[in-house]
N, C-alpha and C positions, 0 to 999 in steps of 0.2 A: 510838427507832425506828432501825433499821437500814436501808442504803442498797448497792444495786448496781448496778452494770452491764453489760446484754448487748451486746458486742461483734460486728462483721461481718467473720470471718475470710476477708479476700480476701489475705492475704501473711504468711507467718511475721515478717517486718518490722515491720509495722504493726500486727499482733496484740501484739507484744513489746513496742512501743512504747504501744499504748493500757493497756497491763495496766498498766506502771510507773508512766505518767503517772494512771493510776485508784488505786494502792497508796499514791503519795504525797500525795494528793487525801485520802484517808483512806475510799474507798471501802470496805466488809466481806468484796464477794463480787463476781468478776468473772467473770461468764459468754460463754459465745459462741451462735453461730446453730448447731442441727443439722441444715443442709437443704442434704444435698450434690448436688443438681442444680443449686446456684447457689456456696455458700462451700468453703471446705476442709473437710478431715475431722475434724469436732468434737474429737475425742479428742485428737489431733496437737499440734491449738491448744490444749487444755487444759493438756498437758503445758508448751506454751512459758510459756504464761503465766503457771504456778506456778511454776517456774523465773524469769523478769522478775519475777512478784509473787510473792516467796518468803512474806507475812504475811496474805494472802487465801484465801478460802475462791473452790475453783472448781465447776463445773459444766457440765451440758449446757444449751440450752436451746431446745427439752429433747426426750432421747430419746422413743423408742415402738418397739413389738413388730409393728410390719409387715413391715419390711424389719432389721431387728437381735430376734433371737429372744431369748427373755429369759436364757438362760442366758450368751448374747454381754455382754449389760448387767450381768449380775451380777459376770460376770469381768474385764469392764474397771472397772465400781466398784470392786471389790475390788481390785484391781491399783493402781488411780489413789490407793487410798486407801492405799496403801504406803507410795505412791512421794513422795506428798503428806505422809506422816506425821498424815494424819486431816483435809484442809482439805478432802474432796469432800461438795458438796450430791450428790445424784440429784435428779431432775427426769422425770417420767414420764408421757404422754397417749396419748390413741387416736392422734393422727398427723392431719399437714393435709400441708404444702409436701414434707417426702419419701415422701408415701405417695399423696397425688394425682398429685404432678408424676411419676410413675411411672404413673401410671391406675388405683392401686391403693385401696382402701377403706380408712379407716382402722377401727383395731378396734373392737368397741363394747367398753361402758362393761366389760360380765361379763370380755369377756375380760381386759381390766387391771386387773381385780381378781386373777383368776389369774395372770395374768403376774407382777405384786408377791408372791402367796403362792409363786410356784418361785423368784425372786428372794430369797427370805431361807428361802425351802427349802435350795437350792444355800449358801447361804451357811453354814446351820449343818451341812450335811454331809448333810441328811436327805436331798434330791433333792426333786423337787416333776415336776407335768403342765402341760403346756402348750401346748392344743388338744388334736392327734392324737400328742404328742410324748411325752418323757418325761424329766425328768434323773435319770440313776439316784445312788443315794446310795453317795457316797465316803467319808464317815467326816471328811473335811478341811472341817475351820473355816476360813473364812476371814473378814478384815475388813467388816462393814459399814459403809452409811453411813445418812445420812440420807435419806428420800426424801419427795419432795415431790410431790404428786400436780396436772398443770398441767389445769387445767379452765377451760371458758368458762362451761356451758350447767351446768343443776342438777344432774343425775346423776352426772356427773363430780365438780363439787364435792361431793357425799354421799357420793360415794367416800372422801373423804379424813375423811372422819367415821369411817370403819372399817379404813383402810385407811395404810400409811403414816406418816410425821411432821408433816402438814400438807399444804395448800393451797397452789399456786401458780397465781393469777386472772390471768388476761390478757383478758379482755372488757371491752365498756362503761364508762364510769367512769359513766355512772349512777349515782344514787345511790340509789336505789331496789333497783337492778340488783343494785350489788356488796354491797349489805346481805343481801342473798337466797342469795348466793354464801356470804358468811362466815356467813352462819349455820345454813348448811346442812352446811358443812363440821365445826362443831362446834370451834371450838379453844379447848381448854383451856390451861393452865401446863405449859411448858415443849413446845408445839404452835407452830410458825411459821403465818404466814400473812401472803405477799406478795403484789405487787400490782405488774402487767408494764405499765406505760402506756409508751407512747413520748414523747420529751423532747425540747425541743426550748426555747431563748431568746429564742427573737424573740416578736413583739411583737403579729401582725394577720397576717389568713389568709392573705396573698399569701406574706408573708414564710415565715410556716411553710410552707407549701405547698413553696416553695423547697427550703425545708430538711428536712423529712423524705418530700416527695412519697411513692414507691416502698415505704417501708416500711409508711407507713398505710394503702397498699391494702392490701398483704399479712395485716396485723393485721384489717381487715376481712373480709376473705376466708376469713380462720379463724375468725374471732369471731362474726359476725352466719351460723350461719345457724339452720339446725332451727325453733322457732318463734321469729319473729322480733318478734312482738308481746310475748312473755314477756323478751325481749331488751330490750326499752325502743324500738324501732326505731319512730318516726312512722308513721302510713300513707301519707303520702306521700314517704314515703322509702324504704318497701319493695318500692316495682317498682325503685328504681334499685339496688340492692342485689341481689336476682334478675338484674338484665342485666349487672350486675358480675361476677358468679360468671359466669354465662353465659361470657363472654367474657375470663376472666382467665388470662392468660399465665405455666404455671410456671416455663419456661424463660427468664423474666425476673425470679422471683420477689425480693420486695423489693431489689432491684438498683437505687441509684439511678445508678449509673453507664449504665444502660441501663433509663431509664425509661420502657417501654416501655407501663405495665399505668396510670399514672397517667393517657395519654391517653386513656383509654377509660373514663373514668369523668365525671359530668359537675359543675357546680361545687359545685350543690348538696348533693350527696352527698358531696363532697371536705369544704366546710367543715362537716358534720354530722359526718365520721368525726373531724377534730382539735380539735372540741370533746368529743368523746364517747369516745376512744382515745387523746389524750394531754394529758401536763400540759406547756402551754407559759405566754409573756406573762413578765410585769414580776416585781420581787421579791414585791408584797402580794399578785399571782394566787397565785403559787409557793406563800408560804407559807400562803396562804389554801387551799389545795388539799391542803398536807400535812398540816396540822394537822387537818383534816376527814378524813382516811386513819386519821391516830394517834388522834382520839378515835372512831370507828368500834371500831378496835381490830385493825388489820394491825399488822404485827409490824415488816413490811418494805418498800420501796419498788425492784424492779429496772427502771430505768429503760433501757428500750431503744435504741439508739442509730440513726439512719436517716440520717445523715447524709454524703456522699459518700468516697469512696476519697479518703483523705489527709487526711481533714479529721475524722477522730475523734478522732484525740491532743490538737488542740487545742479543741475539742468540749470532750472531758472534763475539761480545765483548769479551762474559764470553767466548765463546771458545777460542779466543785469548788468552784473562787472561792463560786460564789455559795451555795453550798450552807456553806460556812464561814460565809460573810457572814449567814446568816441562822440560825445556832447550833448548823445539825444536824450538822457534818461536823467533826474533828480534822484537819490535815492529821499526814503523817508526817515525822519527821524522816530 
């Protein structure tokens, strides 16, 4: 099983600094946050931290065609994948945090299917449609890459059944849930398919609460809605879940340094989201959690990061540590 992590690009600093410290960890794939009403500019970061992590695979995580048109996506792919010498994932959804926290819709499911068909239109030179748009055909090849299709809800994951190089799940860890996800998505040999839970060490819900607060609303916020019984969502969890959304802040989005969107949620809904949205607790939860991932049959684990301004670098250490400690991770020399 392969192993990643999505970084929170608040400082070229500490972006550079979490990449190295995940590259010698023996992390695969180090990704960042794309939600520039709260982090830096995905792309920016991507660049540093292929540069800091000169032997990792990078990425978005993860673009969409609301506010970046797909021909924009396809020429930064392409570009990144130059510059990178072939280490870019893609990563592509309808859009939640930069396309709400703007008041804007995200796309449905039809459109990013076409979006991905002008994206490797553009690529081979042919040009491709997209909406009321057009890219016209230049005759110029350029690199692709891989693309991963980021899904909650089912339609999106059957996307990636036709669509794409695989899956990329960030819902529920249900098990019910993400069984439904992958096998909707169809992956065959030499198809990825990961799995975006948020991460976190400690031990008991206060602690976690602490330590990833901010980000697990945000993960909820994108994750739980449409039908939320099909979701795995309790019934009496789903009015707290409606007043969450209701009332959620994107101009605080996952920001633990201004956790703003945490106080508005209430406990019980808190400790439902970090048993059901991330993998935390002792080494035999850990490894009891992954090994239940691997024989499912994900490919990959990208472990989200929520943890406060300053405190990622060393975050990713101890998770390293223990991800060594328990056989899945090589460090680097």
């Amino acid at each position: 099983m392969k192993f990643g992590i999505m970084l929170l690009p608040r400082s070229l600093e500490e972006t550079k600094a979490v990449a190295a410290a995940g590259e010698a960890a023996g992390f695969e794939w180090i990704s960042n946050s794309d939600s520039p009403t709260v982090y830096q500019e995905s792309y920016i970061t991507q660049m540093a931290i292929a540069q800091a992590a000169p032997s990792v695979k990078i990425g978005p995580m993860v673009s969409h065609v609301v506010i970046r048109h797909p021909v924009i996506i396809a020429n930064l792919w392409a570009t990144m994948q130059e510059f990178t010498d072939g280490r870019l994932i893609g990563t592509i959804a309808t859009g939640n945090s930069a396309a709400r926290g703007l008041g804007l819709k995200p796309s449905k499911v039809s459109e990013l299917a076409q979006a991905i068909e002008a994206i490797e239109g553009y690529w081979a030179g042919e040009g491709g449609k997209f909406l009321d748009s057009e890219i016209p055909k230049s005759g110029i090849k350029r690199r692709s890459c891989p693309i991963l299709i980021s899904a909650d809800g089912p339609k999106a994951a059957a996307l990636a059944a036709t669509h794409g190089d695989g899956l990329l799940y960030g819902g529920t860890l249900e098990p019910e849930v993400r069984k439904r996800r992958l096998e909707a998505a169809k992956i065959t040999e030499g198809r990825e398919a990961w799995i975006a839970p948020t991460v976190s060490l400690r031990e008991n819900h206060d602690d976690v609460r602490d330590d990833l607060g901010a980000m697990v609303v945000a993960m909820a916020n994108r994750a739980m809605r449409a039908d939320l019984s099909e979701r795995g969502v309790p019934p009496e969890i789903q009015e707290d879940v409606l007043e969450m959304r209701r009332v959620y802040d994107y101009g605080f989005h996952a920001d633990n340094t201004r956790p703003k969107n945490t106080g508005l949620i209430s406990e019980r809904l808190t400790n439902y989201l970090l048993d059901t949205l991330c993998i935390w607790g002792d080494e035999e939860r850990f490894k009891r959690t992954i090994d239940e991932l691997d024989a499912e049959g994900w490919t990959g684990i990208m472990f989200i990061l929520g943890q406060a301004e300053g405190l990622q670098e060393q975050f990713v250490r101890d998770l390293g540590a223990r991800l060594q400690k328990l056989g899945y991770l090589t460090p680097r020399s």
